[in-house]
C-alpha positions in Angstrom: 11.7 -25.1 23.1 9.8 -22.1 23.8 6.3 -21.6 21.9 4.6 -18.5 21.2 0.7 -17.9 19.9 -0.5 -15.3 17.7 -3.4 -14.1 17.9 -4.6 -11.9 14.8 -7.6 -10.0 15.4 -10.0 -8.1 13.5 -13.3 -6.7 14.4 -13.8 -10.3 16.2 -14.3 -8.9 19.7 -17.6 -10.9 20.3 -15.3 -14.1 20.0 -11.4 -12.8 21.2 -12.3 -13.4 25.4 -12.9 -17.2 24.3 -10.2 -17.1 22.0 -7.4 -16.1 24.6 -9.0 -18.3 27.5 -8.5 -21.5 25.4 -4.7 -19.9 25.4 -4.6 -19.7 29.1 -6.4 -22.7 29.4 -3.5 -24.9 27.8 -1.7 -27.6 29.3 1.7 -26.3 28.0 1.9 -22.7 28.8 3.3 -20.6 26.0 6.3 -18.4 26.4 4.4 -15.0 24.7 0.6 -14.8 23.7 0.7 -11.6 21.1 -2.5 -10.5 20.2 -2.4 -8.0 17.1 -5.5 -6.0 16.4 -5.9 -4.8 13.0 -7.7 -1.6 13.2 -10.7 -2.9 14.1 -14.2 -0.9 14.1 -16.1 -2.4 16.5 -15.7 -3.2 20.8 -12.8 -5.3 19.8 -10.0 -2.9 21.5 -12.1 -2.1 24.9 -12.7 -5.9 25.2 -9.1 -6.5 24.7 -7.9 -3.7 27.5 -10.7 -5.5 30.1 -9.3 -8.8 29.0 -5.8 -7.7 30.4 -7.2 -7.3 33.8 -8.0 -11.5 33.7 -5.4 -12.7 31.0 -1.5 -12.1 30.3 -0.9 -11.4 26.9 0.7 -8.4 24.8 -1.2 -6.0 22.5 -0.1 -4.7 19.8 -2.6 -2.3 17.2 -2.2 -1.1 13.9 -4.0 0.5 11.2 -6.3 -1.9 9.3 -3.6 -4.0 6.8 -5.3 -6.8 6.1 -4.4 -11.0 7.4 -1.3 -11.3 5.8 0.1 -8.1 6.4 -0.8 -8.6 10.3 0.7 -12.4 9.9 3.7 -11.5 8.7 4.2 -8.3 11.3 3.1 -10.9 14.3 5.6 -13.3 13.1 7.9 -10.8 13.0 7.4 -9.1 16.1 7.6 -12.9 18.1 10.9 -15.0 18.3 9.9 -18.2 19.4 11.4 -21.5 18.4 7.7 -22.6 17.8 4.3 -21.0 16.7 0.9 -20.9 15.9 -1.3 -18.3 14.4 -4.8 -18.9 16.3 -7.6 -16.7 14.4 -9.7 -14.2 17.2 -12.6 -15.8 16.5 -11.3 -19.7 17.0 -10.2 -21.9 20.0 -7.2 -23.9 21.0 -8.0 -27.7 22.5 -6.7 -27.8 26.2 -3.7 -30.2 24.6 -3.2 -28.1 21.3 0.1 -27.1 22.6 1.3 -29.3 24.7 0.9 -32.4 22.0 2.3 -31.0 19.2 4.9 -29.5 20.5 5.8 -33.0 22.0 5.5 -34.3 18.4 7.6 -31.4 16.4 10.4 -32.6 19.3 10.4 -35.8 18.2 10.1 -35.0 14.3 12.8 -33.0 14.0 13.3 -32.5 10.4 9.4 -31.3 9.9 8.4 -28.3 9.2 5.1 -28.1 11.3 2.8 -30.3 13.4 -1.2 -30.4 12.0 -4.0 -32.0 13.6 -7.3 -32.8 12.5 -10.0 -29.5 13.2 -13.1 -29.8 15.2 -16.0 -27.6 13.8 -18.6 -25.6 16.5 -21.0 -23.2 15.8 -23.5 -23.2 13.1 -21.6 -26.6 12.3 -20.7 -29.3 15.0 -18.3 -32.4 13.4 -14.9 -33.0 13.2 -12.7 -32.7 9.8 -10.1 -35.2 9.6 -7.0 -34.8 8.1 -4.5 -36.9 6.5 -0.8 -38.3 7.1 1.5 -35.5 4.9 1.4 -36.6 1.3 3.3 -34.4 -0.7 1.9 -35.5 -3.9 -1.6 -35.0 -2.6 -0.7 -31.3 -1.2 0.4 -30.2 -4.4 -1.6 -31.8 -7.3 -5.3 -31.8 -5.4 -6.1 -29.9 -2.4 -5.2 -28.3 1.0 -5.8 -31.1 4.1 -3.7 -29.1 6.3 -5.4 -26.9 9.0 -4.1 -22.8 8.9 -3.4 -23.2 12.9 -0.1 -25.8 12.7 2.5 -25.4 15.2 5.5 -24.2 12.7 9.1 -24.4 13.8 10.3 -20.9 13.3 13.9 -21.5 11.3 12.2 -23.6 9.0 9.0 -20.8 8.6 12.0 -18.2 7.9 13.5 -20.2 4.4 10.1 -19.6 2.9 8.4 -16.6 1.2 6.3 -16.0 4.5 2.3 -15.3 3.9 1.7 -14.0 0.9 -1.1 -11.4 -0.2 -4.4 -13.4 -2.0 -7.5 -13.4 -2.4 -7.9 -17.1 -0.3 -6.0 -20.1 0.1 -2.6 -18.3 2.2 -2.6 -21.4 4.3 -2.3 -23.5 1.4 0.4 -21.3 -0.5 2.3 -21.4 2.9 2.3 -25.1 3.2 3.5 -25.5 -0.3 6.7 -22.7 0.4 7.7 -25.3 3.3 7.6 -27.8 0.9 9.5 -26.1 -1.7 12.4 -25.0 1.1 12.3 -29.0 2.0 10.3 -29.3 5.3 7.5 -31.4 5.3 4.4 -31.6 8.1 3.9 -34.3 10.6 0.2 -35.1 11.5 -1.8 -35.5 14.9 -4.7 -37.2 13.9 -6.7 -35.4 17.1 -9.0 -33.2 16.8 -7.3 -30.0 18.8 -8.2 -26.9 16.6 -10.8 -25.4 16.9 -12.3 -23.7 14.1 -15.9 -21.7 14.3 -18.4 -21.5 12.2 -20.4 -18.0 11.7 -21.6 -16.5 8.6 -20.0 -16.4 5.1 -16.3 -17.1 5.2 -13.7 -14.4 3.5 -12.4 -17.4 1.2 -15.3 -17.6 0.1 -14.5 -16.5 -3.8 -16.9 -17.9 -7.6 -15.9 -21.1 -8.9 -14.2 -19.0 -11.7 -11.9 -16.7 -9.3 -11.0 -20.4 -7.3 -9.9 -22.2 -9.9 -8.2 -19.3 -11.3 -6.7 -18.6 -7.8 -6.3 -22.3 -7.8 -3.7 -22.5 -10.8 -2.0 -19.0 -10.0 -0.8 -20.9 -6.5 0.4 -23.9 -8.7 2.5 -22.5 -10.8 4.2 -20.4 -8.1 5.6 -23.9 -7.1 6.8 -25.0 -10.8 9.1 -27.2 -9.4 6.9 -29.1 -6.9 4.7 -29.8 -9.9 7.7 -31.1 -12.1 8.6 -33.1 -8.9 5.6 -34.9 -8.2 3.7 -35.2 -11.2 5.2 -39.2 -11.6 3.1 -39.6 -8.6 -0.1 -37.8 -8.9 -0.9 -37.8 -12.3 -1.4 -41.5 -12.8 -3.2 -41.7 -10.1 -5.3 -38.8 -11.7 -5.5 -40.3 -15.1 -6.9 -43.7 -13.0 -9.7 -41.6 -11.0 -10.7 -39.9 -14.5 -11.2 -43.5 -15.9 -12.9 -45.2 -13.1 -15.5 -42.1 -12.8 -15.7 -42.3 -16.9 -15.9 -46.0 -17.0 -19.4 -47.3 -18.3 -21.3 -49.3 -15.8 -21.4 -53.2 -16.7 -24.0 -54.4 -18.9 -27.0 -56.1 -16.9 -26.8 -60.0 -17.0 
């Protein structure tokens, strides 16, 4: 199968060199690295063309679009069986690659491989993940890390990356779900996602729950399908955090 990472990139040239390094640094070499720049403003573009004296990769620039737009022109632009969209400013374990790519082999009706995320930076810890529970994905939140390895005939049946304000991952995951393709998990710690400064998702408690909904209800009929599931188990974890404490003996 050949395997293909994207590399969007925007303004991050302080962090692309260590981006593309954990690339080359992977234990199952990909087919194409495609780097996008999206009309950054800062050093990001001369880094890149010195980068190309040390590291193989393709470079493609546009006028600023925005993520998704530059998503969805990457994914277009590749033609991999597999791929994963690595953000400029993250890193790639050694084994990112080589293990799920192993794992999407041997799960072939699944969507995508995910693996738990390792935080570095301001933050240093590890978020695990979870075993793929449908219910769970779409009554209560996203557990599934933005860099999965997807399998490119299933990423084509969905609607692709859509434009919001936050949550694209999330909205992407539930489109799999709704064309029938579920995720398999890793439970290793092989993305890497850095920490630095305030995070473009990072939207009022008003606008995310708005946002929130509006995702929902683009999936109607994931919410008809699983609400046997989740919503008794939400009804139970309303009453046990409603339920009066015991009266002292």
């Amino acid at each position: 199968m050949t395997v293909d990472v994207i590399v969007p990139c925007y303004n991050y040239g302080r962090f692309v060199g260590e981006a593309l390094r954990s690339v080359a640094a992977q234990t199952l070499a990909p087919d194409r690295v495609l780097v996008l720049d999206d009309g950054s403003e800062d050093d990001s573009l001369a880094i890149l063309h010195q980068l190309r004296g040390e590291l193989e990769f393709e470079l493609v620039t546009q006028p600023n679009a925005g993520l998704v737009a530059t998503l969805r022109r990457a994914v277009q632009e590749t033609s991999s069986d597999l791929f994963v969209t690595l953000s400029a400013d993250d890193r790639l374990h050694p084994e990112f690659l080589e293990a799920t790519t192993a794992l999407l082999q041997a799960t072939p009706d699944a969507g995508y491989c995910y693996t738990d995320m390792r935080r570095f930076g301001e933050i240093d810890d590890v978020l695990a993940s979870a075993p793929f529970d449908a219910a769970r994905l779409v009554y209560r939140d996203n557990y599934i890390s933005g860099g999965a390895l997807m399998r490119r005939t299933a990423y084509l049946q969905t609607q692709g990356f859509s434009e919001l304000l936050a949550y694209e991952d999330w909205d992407l995951w539930l489109s799999f779900l709704d064309a029938g393709f579920e995720g398999v998990h890793l439970a290793r710690p092989l993305y890497e996602w850095r920490q630095h400064g305030p995070s473009r998702n990072r939207i009022g408690r008003r606008e995310e729950f708005l946002l929130r909904r509006r995702i929902q209800l683009r999936h109607r009929g994931l919410l008809m399908r699983h609400a046997g599931q989740e919503l008794p188990a939400a009804l139970r974890r309303g009453l046990k955090r409603w339920r009066p404490d015991p009266p002292a003996a």
